[in-house]
N, C-alpha and C positions, 0 to 999 in steps of 0.2 A: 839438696843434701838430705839422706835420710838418718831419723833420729829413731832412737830406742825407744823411749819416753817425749813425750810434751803434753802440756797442760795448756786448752785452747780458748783464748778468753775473746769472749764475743764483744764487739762496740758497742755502745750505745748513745757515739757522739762524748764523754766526756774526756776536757783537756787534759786528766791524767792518766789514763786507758797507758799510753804510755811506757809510765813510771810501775806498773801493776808489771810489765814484761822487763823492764827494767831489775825490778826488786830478786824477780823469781829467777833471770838468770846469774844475778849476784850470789844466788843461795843453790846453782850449778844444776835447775832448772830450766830445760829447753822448750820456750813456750811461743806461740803465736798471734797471733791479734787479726780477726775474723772481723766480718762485717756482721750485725746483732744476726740480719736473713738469713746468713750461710745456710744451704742446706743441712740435714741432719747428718746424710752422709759423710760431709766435708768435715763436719764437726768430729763427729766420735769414727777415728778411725780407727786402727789397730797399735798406733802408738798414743793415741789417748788415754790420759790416767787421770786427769777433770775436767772442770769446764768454769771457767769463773765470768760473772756477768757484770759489768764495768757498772759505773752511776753514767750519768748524761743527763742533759739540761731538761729533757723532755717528761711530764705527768702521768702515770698509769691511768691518773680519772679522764684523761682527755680523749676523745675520740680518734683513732687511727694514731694515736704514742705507738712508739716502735714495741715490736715481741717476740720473743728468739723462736724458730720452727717449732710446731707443735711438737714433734719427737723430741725434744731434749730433754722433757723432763721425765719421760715415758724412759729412757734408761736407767740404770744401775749406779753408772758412776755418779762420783762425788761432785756438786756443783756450789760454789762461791759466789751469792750476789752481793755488790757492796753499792749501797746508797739505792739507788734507782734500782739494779741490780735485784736488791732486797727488795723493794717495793712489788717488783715483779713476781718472785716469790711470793712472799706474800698475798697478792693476787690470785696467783694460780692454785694456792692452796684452801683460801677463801677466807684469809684473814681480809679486814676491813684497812682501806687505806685511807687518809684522811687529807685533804689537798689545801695548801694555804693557812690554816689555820692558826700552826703555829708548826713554828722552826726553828732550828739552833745553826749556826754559821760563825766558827770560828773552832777554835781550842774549847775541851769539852770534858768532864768528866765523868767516866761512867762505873759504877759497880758489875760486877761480871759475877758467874756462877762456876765453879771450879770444876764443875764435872763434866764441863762441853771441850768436846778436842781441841777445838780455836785456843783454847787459854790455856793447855797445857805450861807449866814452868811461869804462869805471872801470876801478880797476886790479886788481889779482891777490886783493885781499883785502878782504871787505867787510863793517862791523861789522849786524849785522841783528837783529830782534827773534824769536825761537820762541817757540812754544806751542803744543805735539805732544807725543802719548804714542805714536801711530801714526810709523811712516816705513816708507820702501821698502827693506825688506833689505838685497835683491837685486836687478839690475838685469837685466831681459832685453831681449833686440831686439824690437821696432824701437826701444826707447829708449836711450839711453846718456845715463852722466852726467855732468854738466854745471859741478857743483859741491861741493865737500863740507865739514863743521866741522871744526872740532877735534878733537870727541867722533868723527869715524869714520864720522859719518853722513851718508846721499846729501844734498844742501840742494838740490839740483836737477838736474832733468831736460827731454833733450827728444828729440823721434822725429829720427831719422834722415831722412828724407826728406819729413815734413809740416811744419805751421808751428804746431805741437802742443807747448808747455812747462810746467812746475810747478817752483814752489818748495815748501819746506818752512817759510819763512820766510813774512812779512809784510810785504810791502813798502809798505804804506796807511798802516803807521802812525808817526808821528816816529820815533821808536827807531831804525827802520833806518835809516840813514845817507844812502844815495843811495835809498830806494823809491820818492821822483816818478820819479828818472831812470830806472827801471827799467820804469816803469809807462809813460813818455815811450816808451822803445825799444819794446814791443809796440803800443802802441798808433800809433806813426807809422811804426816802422821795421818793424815785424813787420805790423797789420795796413793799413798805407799811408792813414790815415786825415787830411785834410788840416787837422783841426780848423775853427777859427773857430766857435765854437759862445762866445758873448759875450754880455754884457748892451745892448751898441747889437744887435745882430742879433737878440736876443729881441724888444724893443720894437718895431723896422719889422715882424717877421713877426708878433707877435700884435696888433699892431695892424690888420695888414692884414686879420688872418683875422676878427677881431671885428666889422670892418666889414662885413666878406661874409655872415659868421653872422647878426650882431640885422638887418640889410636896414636896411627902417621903424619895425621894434618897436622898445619902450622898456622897459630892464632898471631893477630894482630892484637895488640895491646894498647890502646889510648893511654899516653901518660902526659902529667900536667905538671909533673917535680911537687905536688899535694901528698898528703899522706896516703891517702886512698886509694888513687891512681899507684902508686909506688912502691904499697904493701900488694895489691893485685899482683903487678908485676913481678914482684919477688916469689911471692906465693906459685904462679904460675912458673918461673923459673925454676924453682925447686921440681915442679912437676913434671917440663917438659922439656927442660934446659935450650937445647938450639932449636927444635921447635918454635919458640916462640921469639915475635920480631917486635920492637918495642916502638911504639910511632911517639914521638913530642911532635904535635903541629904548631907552629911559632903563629897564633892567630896575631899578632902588634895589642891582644885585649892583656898580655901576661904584667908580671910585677915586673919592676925594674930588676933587670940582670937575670929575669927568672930562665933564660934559654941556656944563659953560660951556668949558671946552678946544678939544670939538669944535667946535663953533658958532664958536668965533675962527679954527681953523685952516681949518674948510673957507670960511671970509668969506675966506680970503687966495687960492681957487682961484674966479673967477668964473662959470667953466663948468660949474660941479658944483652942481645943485642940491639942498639939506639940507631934508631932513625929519625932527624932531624928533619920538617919539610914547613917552607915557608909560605904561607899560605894568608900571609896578613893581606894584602891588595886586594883578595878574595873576600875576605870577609869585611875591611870596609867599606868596599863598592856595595855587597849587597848591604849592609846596615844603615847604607847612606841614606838620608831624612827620613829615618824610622826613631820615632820617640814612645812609641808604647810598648812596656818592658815586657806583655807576656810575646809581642812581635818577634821582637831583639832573642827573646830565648830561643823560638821558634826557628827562626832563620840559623840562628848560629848552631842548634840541634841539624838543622838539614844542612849545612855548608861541612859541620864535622865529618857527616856520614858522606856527603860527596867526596870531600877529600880521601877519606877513606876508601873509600870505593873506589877512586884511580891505585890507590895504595895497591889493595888488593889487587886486582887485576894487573898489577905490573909484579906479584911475587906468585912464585909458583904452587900450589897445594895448600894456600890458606882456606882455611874451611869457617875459620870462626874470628868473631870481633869481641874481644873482650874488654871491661871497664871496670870503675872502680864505684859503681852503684849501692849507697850504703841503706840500710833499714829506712831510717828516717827519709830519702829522697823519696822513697815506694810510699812511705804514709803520705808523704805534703802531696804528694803526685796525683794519687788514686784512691779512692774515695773511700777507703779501705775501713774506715771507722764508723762504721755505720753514717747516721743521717749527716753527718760532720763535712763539711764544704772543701774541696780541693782548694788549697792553699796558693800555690802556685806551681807552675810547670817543670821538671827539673829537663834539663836539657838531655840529658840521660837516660830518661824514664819513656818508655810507652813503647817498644820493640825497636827493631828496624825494618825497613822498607824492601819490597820484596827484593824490589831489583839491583839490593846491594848483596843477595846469594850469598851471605853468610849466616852464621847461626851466633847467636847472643852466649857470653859467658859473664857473667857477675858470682864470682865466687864468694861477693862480701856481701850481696845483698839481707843476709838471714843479721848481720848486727850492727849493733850501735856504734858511732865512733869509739868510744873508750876499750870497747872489746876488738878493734881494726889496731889501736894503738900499741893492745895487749900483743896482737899477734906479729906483729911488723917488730916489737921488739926479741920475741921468741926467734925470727927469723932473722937479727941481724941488722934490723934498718938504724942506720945512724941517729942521735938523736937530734940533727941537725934537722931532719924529716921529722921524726916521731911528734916533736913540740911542737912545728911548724904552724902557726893558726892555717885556721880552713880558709880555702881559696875558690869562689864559685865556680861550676864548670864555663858560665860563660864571660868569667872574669870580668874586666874590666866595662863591660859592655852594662853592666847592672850597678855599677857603681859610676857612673857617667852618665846622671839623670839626662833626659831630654837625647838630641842628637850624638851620635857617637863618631868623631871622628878623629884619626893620628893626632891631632894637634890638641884636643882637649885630653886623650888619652897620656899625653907626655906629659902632659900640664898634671894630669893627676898621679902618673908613675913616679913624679918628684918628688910633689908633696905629703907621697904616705909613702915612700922609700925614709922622708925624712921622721915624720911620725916612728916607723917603727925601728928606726937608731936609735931616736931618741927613748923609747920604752927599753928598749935593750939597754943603755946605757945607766937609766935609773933603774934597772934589775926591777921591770913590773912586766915585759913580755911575757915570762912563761908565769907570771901572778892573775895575768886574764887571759881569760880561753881565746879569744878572737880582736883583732883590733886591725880598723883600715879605715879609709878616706873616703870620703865622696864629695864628687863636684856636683853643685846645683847648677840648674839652669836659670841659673838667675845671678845678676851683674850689683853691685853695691858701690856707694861712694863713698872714696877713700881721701888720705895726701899721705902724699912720699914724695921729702926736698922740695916742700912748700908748694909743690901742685897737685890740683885736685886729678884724682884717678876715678876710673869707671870700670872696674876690673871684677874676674869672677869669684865667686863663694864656694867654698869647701866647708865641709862636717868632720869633724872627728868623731870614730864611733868604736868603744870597747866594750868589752861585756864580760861577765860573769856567766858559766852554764854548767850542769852536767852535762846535758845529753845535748842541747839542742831545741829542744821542745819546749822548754820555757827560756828565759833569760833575764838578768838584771845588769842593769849598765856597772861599769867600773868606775869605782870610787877614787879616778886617778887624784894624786895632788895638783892645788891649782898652780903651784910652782912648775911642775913639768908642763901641764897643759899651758904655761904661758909662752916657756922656754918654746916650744915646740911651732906656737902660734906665730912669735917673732923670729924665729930658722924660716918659715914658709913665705911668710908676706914678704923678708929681705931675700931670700934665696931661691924664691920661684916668680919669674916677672907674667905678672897673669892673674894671681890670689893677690888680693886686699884685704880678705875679711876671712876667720878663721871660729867656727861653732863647735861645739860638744854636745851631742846626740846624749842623754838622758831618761830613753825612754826606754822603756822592759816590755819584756814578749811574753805573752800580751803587753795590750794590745797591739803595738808593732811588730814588725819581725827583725832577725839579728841583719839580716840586709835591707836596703832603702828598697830594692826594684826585686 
């Protein structure tokens, strides 16, 4: 998709790189997230209007620390470093950086100087969040500072005569107090950026372009009855109406009932034609005695695209495969944040294969869940869909620790069919963002009617999130969590023993595999 305006923020590996692209599309900012290397050219194109340089775990005093192409700072435009970011800055300007010494980490108060663009509209004092072991000494020309804590330390800086500034601070994340409005001032007042970057102006523009792209061809559509999958599909409907042919492949990996679900919701969109194809025997033959989950993702990424691939070839003039590929799958996938470790594999991510002769469509890949939610309701999606918690692409296969087969799969499409009645019934379903089951690979001793059992172990696992990128588990009541414990062990013969997952992302992630 092409944009007017973005403001291009380079990685530097830290966990909230993120929430920086987050904040700035909230304030109608279309911005991207680069790897720190990008070249110069990638960096400042002709929709370029700054460039902001994330923190990250890594030292300027250390040998070989990452450092954005030497052209960046060799332009005009206005550039943003925050935490690491600044230190970098600072570096290159020939301010002194000081490593270890002494740091602040936490909530933090800083005095500000009123006549720097960043503080336009705050006042003298402003509460912010650190997490630095680095800062800037000492301050040399062309820089002066801008800002400073408590503790004695620079909290910000900017050059003299460019449109060049750092914090040491965080401004992306709540904690800080005003850090939209901060992130507001560089981005409209510093680099003159006019926004409007929206969910109505997503929709005319990628609708347009989708029109120009398939011409006469006819796109295949993967759907999963998920948000993602189902806003794609709509999106692509509006653009290309009987063009496009909409596939559910029933892998046996979906939720309980989820084949009859789809089949009702896409009956409610006339333009959208459903093609149902059962393809579950395919996919547990191949996953049979595979227990390692980036496997499992692997195999069921190439069994999709096979399937597909007979698909296509049996309709006439399909040219393209299209998904429901969101921001966040691109970041865990691809290594796209500088020095920061691929996460895991999405089963959706990394192209397709040549000999499947079609061409890739992800019209959603440029945003966040909540911006895919924004636009699925502009378009009409039920909110039966729009609230739906996320469902992985390789379903059930990543929540069925260890071996994957029908029998353990039924065993767990019971027990978190019953879980999410039961959420539903005490009105906390849509109070947390995601909530589902998992089976361990692992057996525990029980009694039911005075004999002892040897039966299998389920988790229960809910969460709290904006985006994804981080998460905190749900503070369900231990009255439902008991209710729910005692539905599973009397109502699903197979479970004896029923846990609550407790752990926040970090250090875990919102799924077990």
């Amino acid at each position: 998709m092409k944009h007017s305006e973005r403001i291009a923020i380079l990685d530097f590996g830290s966990q909230t790189t993120q929430l920086i692209a987050r904040r700035l599309r909230e304030l109608g900012v279309y911005c991207e997230i680069l790897p720190f290397s990008a070249l110069s050219e990638t960096i400042f194109t002709s929709e370029t209007r700054g460039v902001i340089l994330s923190g990250g775990p890594a030292s300027v005093t250390e040998t070989g620390s990452p450092r954005p192409a030497e052209g960046v700072f060799q332009h005009d435009l206005p550039i943003l470093g925050i935490c690491y970011g600044m230190q970098v800055i600072g570096e290159h300007f020939g301010s002194q950086v000081a490593s270890g010494a002494q740091g602040e980490f936490g909530r933090a108060s800083i005095s500000v100087q009123k006549n720097a663009a960043l503080w336009s509209g705050l006042g003298p004092k402003l509460d912010v969040w650190m997490s630095h072991g680095d800062h800037i000494a000492r301050v040399h020309e062309p820089l002066v500072e801008i800002a400073g804590s408590e503790a004695g330390i620079v909290s910000a800086v900017m050059h003299r005569e460019r449109p060049i500034f750092g914090v040491q601070f965080h401004p992306e994340v709540t904690h800080t107090a005003h850090g939209k409005e901060i992130l507001h001032n560089f981005a409209f007042n510093v680099c003159r950026c006019r926004g409007g970057w929206n969910m109505e102006s997503f929709i005319d523009q990628t609708t347009a372009e989708l029109r120009a792209m398939v011409g006469r061809s006819h796109v295949l559509c993967a759907v999963s009855g998920g948000l993602d999958s189902t806003v794609t599909a709509v999106l692509l409907g509006r653009a290309i109406g009987g063009q496009l042919i909409s596939v559910h492949v029933d892998t046996g990996l979906g939720r309980k009932g989820e084949r009859e679900e789809i089949e009702q919701v896409f009956a409610e969109h006339e333009h959208i034609k459903l093609r149902v194809v059962d393809a579950s025997e395919e996919f547990f033959s191949r996953l049979a005695g595979v227990t390692d989950p980036e496997a499992k993702r692997k195999i069921i990424g190439r069994t999709f695209i096979d399937v597909f691939q007979r698909e296509a070839a049996a309709q006439d003039g399909v040219q393209y495969l299209a998904q429901g590929t969101l921001y966040p799958d691109v970041i865990e996938s691809v290594s796209v944040r500088g020095p920061s470790a691929t996460i895991k594999s999405h089963h959706n991510v990394g192209g397709l294969p040549e000999t499947l002769h079609l061409k890739l469509i992800e019209p959603l890949r440029e945003l966040f869940k909540d911006e895919v939610r924004e636009v699925g309701r502009l378009l009409g999606v039920t909110d039966q869909i729009l609230f739906r918690h996320p469902f992985p692409g390789p379903g059930l296969a990543v929540r069925v620790l260890g071996e994957v087969t029908r029998q353990r799969c039924d065993l767990l499409r019971e027990a978190d069919a019953i879980f999410l009645e039961e959420l539903r019934r005490a009105d906390w379903y849509r109070r947390t963002r995601q909530a589902f089951t998992v089976l361990l690979p692992v057996k525990a001793v029980g009694v039911m009617g005075d004999q002892r059992t040897y039966e299998n172990v389920c988790v229960l696992r809910a969460v709290d999130t904006d985006d994804f990128m981080t998460a905190d588990f749900t503070r369900l009541p231990f009255d439902l969590l008991a209710r729910v414990a005692s539905r599973i062990t009397n109502e699903v013969r197979g479970i004896n023993r029923v846990t609550y997952d407790v752990t926040s992302k970090p250090p875990a992630t919102v799924e077990w595999e």
